[in-house]
TORMAR-136234 format. One record per residue (C-alpha): residue number from 1; residue in three letters; chain; x, y, z. Coordinates in nm, 4 decimals, always signed. Layout:
% TORMAR-136234
    k    r  c      east     north        up
  NUM  ALA  A         X         Y         Z
...
//
This chain:
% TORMAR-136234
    k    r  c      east     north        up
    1  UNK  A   +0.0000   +0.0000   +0.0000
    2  UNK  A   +0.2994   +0.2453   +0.1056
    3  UNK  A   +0.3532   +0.2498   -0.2711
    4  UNK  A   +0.0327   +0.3702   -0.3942
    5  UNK  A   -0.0549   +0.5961   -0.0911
    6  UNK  A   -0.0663   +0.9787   -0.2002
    7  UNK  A   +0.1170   +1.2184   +0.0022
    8  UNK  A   -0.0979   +1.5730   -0.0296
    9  UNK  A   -0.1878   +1.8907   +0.1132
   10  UNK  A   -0.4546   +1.9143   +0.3631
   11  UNK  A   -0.7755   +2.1619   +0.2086
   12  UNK  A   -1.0629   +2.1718   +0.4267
   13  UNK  A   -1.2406   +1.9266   +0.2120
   14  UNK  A   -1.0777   +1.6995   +0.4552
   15  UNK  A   -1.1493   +1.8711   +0.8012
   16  UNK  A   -1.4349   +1.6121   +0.8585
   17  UNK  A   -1.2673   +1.2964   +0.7933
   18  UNK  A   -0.9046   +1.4132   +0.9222
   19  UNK  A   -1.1403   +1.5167   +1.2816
   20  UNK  A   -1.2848   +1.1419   +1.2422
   21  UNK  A   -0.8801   +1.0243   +1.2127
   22  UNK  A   -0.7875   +1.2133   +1.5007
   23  UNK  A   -1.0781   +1.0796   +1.7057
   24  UNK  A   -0.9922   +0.7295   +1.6643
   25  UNK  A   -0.6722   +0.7323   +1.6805
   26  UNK  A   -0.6127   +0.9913   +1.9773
   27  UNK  A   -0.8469   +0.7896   +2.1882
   28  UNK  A   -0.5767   +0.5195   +2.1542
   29  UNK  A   -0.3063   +0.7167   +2.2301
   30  UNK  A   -0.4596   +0.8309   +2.5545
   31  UNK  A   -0.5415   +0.4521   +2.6735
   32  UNK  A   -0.1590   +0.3897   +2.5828
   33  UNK  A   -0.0633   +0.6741   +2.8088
   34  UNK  A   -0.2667   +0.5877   +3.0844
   35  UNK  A   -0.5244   +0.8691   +3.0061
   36  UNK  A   -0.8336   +0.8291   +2.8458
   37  UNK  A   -1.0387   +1.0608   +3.0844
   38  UNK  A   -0.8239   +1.3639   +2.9167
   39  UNK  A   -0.9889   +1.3048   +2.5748
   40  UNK  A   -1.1184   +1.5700   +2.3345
   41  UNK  A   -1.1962   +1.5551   +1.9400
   42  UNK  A   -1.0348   +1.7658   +1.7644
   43  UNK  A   -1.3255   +1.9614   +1.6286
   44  UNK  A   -1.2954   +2.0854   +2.0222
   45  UNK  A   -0.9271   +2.1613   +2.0390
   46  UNK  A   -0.7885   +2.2499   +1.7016
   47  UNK  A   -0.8274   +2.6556   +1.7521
   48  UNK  A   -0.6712   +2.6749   +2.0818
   49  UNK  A   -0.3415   +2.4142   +1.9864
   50  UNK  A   -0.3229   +2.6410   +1.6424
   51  UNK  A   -0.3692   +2.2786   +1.4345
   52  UNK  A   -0.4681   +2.4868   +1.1055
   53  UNK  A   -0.1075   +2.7373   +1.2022
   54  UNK  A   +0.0566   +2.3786   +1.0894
   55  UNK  A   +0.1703   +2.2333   +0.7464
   56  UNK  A   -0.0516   +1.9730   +0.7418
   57  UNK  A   -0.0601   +1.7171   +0.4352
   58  UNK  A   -0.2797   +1.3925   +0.4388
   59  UNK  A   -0.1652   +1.0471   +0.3352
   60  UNK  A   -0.4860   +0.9592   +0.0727
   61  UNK  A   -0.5175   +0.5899   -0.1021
   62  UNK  A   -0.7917   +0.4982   -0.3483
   63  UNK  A   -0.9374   +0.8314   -0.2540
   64  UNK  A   -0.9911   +0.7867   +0.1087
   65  UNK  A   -0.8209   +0.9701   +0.3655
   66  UNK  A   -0.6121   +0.7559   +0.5908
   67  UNK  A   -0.4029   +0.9716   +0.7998
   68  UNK  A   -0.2525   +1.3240   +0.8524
   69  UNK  A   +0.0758   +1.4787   +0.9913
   70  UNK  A   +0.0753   +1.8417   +1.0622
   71  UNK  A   +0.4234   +2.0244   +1.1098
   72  UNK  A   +0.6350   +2.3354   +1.0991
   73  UNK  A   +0.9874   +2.4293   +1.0062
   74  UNK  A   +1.1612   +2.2143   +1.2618
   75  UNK  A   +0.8383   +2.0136   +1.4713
   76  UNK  A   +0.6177   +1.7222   +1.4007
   77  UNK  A   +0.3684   +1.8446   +1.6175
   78  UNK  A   +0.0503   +1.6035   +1.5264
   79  UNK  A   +0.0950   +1.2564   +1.3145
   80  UNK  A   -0.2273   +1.0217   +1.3033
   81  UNK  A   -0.3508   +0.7589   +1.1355
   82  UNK  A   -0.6903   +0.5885   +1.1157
   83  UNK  A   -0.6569   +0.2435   +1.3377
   84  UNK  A   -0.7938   +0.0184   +1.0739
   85  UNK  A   -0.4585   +0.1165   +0.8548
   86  UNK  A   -0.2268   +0.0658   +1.1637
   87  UNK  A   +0.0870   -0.1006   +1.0570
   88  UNK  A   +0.0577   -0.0681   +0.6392
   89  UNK  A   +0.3240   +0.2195   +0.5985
   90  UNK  A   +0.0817   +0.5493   +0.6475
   91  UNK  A   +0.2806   +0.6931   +0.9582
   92  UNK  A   +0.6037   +0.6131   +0.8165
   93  UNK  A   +0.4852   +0.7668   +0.4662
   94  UNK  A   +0.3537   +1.1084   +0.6444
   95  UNK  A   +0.6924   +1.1027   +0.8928
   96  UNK  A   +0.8805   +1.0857   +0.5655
   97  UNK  A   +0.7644   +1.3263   +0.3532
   98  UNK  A   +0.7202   +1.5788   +0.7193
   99  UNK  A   +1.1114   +1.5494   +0.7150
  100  UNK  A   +1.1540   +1.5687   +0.3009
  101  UNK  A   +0.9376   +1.9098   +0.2971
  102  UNK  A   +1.1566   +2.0781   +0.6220
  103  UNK  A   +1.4872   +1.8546   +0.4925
  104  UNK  A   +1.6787   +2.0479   +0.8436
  105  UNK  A   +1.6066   +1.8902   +1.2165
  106  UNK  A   +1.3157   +1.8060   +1.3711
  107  UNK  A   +1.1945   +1.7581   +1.7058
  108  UNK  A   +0.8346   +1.5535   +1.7902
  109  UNK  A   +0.6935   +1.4780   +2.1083
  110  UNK  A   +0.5583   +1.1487   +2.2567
  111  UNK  A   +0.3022   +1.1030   +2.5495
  112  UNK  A   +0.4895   +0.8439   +2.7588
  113  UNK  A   +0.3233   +0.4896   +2.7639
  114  UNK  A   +0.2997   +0.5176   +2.3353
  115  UNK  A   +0.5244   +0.2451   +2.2326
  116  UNK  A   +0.4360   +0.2103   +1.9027
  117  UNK  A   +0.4180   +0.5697   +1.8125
  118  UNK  A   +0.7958   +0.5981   +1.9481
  119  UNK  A   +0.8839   +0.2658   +1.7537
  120  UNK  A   +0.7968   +0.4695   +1.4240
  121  UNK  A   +0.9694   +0.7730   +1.5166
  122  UNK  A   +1.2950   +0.5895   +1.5733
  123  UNK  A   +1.1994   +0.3376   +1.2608
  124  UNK  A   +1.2080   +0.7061   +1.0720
  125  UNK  A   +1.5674   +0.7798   +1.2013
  126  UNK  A   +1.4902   +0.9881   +1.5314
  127  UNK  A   +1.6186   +0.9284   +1.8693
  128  UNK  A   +1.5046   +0.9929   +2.2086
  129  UNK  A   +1.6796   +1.2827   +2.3391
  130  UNK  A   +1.5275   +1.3467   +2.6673
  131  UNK  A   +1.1926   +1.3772   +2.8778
  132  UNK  A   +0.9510   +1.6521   +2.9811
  133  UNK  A   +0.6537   +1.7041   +3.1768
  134  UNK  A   +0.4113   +1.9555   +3.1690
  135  UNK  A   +0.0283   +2.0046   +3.0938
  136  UNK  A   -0.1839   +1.8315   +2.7992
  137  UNK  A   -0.1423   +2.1365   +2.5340
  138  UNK  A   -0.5426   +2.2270   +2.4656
  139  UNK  A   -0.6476   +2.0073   +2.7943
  140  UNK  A   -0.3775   +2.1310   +3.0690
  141  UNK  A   -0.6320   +2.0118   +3.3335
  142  UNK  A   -0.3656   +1.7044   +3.2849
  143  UNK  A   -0.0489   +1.6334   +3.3577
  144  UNK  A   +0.2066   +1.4469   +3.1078
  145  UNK  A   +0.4886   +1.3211   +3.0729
  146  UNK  A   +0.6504   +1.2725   +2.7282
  147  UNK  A   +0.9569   +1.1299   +2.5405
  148  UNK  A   +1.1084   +1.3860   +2.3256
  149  UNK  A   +1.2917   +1.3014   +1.9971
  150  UNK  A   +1.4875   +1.4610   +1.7409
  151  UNK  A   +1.5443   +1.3843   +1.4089
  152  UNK  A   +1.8894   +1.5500   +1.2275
  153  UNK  A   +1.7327   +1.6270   +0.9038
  154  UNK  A   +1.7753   +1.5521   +0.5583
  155  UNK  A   +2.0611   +1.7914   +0.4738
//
């Protein structure tokens, strides 16, 4: 599938079913982390974590939306993919072409407890540099902690 899967940009044409992504696949990566009661779609948080202030481009295949990774000049800040599509290449596919459009370094955060979304990151070439705690940007009701990585960029 990784071979067919188009690599685009976002147009709000695909707010509904990148929201429905999101949904999905965040509630996951709370239960991973050990917090599921800190969950909010993304139709509720997106203004106030400045989602649309992103590059955001969606991984599409026969059409259908399957995932979305939204970035700027040196962050991968959001990366999701719908769970049904887990494991076929659409994380690693968005991951790649985050780092081919910035080509310098890049730094992405990890809610602790997520090992598969660290497995990708490091599968991509980034390595844990460190941890931080804080609040849950758009939800700081909630602490974290997270796993921060770095990737050196595609000079």
């Amino acid at each position: 599938m990784r071979n067919t899967l188009k690599i685009r940009p976002y147009t709000s044409a695909d707010w509904t079913r990148v929201c429905a992504i999101h949904d999905a696949a965040r509630i996951d990566e709370l239960k991973a982390a050990g917090l599921t009661e800190a969950f909010l779609m993304l139709a509720e948080t997106a203004e106030n974590e400045g989602f649309h202030e992103y590059e955001i481009q969606v991984a599409e295949y026969e059409g259908n939306v399957l995932g979305f990774v939204a970035f700027s000049a040196d962050e991968l800040a959001w990366l999701y993919v719908d769970p049904i599509f887990y494991g076929k290449g659409v994380g690693s596919a968005l991951i790649d072409a985050a780092l081919t459009t910035c080509a310098g370094p890049m730094t992405a955060e990890v809610l602790d407890g997520n090992h598969a979304a660290i497995a990708i990151y490091k599968k991509a070439g980034f390595v844990e540099i460190g941890r931080a705690q804080g609040h849950m940007p758009g939800n700081d009701a909630f602490a974290v902690s997270v796993t921060e990585l770095r990737h050196s960029g595609r000079q």
